[in-house]
C-alpha positions as CSV (number, residue, x, y, z in Angstrom):
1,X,-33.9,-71.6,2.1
2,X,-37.1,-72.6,3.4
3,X,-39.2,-69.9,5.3
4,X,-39.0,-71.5,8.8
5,X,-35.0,-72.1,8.5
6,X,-35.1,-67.8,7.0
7,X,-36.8,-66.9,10.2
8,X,-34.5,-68.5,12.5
9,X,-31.9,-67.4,10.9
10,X,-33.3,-63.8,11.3
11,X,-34.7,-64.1,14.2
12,X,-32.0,-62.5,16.7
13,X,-32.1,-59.5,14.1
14,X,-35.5,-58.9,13.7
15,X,-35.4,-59.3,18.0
16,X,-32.8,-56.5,17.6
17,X,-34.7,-54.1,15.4
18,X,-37.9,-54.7,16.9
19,X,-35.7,-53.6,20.6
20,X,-34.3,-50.6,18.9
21,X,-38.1,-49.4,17.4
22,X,-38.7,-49.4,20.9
23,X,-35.9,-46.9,21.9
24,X,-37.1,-43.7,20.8
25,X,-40.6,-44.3,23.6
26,X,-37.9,-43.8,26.4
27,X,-35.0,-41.8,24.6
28,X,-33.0,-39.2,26.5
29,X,-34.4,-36.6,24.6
30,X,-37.7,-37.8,25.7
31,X,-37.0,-37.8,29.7
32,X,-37.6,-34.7,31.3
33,X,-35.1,-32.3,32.0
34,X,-33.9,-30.8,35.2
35,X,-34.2,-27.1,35.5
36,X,-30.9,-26.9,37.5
37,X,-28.3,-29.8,37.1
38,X,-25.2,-30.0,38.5
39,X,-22.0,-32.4,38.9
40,X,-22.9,-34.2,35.5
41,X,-24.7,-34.2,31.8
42,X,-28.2,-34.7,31.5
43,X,-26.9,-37.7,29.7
44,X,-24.9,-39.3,32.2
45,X,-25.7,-42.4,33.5
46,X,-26.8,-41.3,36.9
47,X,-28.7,-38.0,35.9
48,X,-30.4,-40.7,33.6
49,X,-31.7,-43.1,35.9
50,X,-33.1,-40.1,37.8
51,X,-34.8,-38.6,34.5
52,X,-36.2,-42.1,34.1
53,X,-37.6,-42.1,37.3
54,X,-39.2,-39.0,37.2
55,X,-40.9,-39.7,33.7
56,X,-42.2,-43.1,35.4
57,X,-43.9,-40.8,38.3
58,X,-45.0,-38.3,35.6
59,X,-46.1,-41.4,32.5
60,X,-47.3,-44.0,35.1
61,X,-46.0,-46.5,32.2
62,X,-43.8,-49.6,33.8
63,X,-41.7,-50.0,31.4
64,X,-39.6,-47.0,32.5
65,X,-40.0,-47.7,36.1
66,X,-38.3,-50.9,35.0
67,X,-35.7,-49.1,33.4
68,X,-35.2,-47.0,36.1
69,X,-34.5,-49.3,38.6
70,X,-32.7,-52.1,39.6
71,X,-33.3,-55.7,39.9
72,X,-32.8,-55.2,43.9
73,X,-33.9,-52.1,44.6
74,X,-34.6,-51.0,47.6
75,X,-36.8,-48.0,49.1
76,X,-35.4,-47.0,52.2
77,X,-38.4,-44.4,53.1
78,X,-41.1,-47.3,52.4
79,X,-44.3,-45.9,53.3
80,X,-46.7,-48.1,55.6
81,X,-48.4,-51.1,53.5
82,X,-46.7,-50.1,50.4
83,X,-44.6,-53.2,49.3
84,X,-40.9,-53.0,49.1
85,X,-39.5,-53.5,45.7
86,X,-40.3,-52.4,42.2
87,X,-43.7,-53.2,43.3
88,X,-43.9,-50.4,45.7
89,X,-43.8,-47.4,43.0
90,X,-45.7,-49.4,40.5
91,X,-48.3,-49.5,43.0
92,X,-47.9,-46.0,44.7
93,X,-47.7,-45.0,40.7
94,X,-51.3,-46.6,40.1
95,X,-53.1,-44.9,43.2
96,X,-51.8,-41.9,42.2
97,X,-52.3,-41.2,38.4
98,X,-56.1,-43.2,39.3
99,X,-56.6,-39.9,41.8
100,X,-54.4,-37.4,39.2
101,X,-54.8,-38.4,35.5
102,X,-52.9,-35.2,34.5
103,X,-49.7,-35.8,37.0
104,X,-46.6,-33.4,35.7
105,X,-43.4,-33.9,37.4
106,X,-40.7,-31.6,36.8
107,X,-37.2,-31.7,38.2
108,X,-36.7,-28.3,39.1
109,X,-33.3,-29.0,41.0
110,X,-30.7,-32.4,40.6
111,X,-27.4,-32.8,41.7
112,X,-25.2,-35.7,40.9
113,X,-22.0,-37.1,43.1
114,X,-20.3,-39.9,41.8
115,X,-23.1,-43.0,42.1
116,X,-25.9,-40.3,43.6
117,X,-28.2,-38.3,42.4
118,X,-30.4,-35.5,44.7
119,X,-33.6,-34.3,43.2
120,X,-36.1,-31.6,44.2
121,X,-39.2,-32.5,42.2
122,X,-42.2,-30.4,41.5
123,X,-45.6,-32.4,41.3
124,X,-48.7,-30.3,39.7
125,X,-52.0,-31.6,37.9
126,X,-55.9,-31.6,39.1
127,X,-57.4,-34.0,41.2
128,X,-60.3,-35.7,39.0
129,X,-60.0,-39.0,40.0
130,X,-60.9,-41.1,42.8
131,X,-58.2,-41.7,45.6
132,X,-58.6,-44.2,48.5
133,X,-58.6,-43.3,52.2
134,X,-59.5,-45.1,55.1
135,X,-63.3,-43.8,55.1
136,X,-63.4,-44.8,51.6
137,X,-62.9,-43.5,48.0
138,X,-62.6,-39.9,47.8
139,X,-63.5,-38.5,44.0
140,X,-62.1,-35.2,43.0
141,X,-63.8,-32.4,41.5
142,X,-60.9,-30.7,39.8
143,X,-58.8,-29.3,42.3
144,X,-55.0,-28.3,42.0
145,X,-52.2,-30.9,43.0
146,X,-49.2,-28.8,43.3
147,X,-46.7,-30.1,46.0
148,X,-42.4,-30.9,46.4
149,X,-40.8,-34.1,46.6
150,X,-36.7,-34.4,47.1
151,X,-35.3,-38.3,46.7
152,X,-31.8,-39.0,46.7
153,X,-30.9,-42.4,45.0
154,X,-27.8,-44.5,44.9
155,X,-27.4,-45.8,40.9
156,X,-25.3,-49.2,40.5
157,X,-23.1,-49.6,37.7
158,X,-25.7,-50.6,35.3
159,X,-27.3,-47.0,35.6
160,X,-29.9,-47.9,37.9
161,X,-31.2,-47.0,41.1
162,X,-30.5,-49.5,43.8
163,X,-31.7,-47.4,46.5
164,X,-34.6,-44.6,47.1
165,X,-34.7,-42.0,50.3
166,X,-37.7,-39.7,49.6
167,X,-39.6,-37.2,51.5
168,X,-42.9,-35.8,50.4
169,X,-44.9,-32.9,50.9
170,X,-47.8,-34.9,51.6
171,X,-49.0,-32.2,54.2
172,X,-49.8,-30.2,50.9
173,X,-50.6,-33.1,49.1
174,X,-53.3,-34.1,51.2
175,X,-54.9,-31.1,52.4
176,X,-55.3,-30.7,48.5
177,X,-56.8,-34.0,48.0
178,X,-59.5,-33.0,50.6
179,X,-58.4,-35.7,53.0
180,X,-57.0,-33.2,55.7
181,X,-58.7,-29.6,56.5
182,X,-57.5,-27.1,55.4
């Protein structure tokens, strides 16, 4: 068989293996796990979409972000100027990890009930980077994040989230950024 008809031929296979060399990047056992879980396995679809999510905050990497959530997903907190969408955390993501190269997000709490999933999550690192305010860029000089977040999410049926409601500590957040007095 010539090596062009081989290749086509093997193509959807090769596609196949290269997909699954991928895998082990955003495994389960890779995700981080919540502290306290409860109404579900750390393996179930819903508690997995979360523990995506919250290794996108903590990675900044896209690709789970994308795994996380769904094709339609909607944030029903949005902050002002951040865009709705996928776009929205990928872009809140960026700011972020820019100001905190060190982010660590641990879900501390999670509770799942039927297609939701509550999380309390726990956001630590050191400020070393440059985040943006309205006077202008701000540049760390080591300082400790440490601050709360809880989401809720609906997950569809394809084990993603569809919808986000989040509240932040971003009193704490800010006043250790420098941006408000203490």
């Amino acid at each position: 068989m010539p090596v062009s008809a081989s290749a086509s031929v093997f193509a959807p296979a090769l596609l196949a293996l290269s997909l699954l060399g991928a895998a082990p990047a955003h495994a389960a056992m890779d995700l981080p796990m919540p502290a306290h879980l409860s109404g579900a396995t750390s393996t179930d679809t819903t508690a997995l979409a979360a523990r995506r999510y919250a290794a996108f905050w903590q990675s900044g990497d896209p690709a789970l972000a994308r795994l996380a959530l769904a094709d339609d997903f909607i944030d029903r907190t949005l902050p002002a100027g951040r865009p709705q969408g996928l776009a929205g955390p990928l872009q809140a993501s960026q700011v972020f990890h820019a100001a905190v190269p060190d982010l660590k997000v641990a879900i501390e709490e999670m509770l799942v009930a039927g297609d939701r999933v509550s999380l309390r999550l726990h956001f630590t690192g050191h400020f070393t980077g440059v985040f943006p305010t309205p006077q202008g860029e701000l540049r760390g000089q080591g300082q400790a994040i440490d601050f709360h977040a809880f989401d809720l999410y609906r997950v569809n049926a394809l084990g993603r989230i569809s919808d986000n409601w989040h509240l932040e500590d971003n009193l704490t957040l800010l006043r250790q950024l420098g941006v408000l007095a203490q």
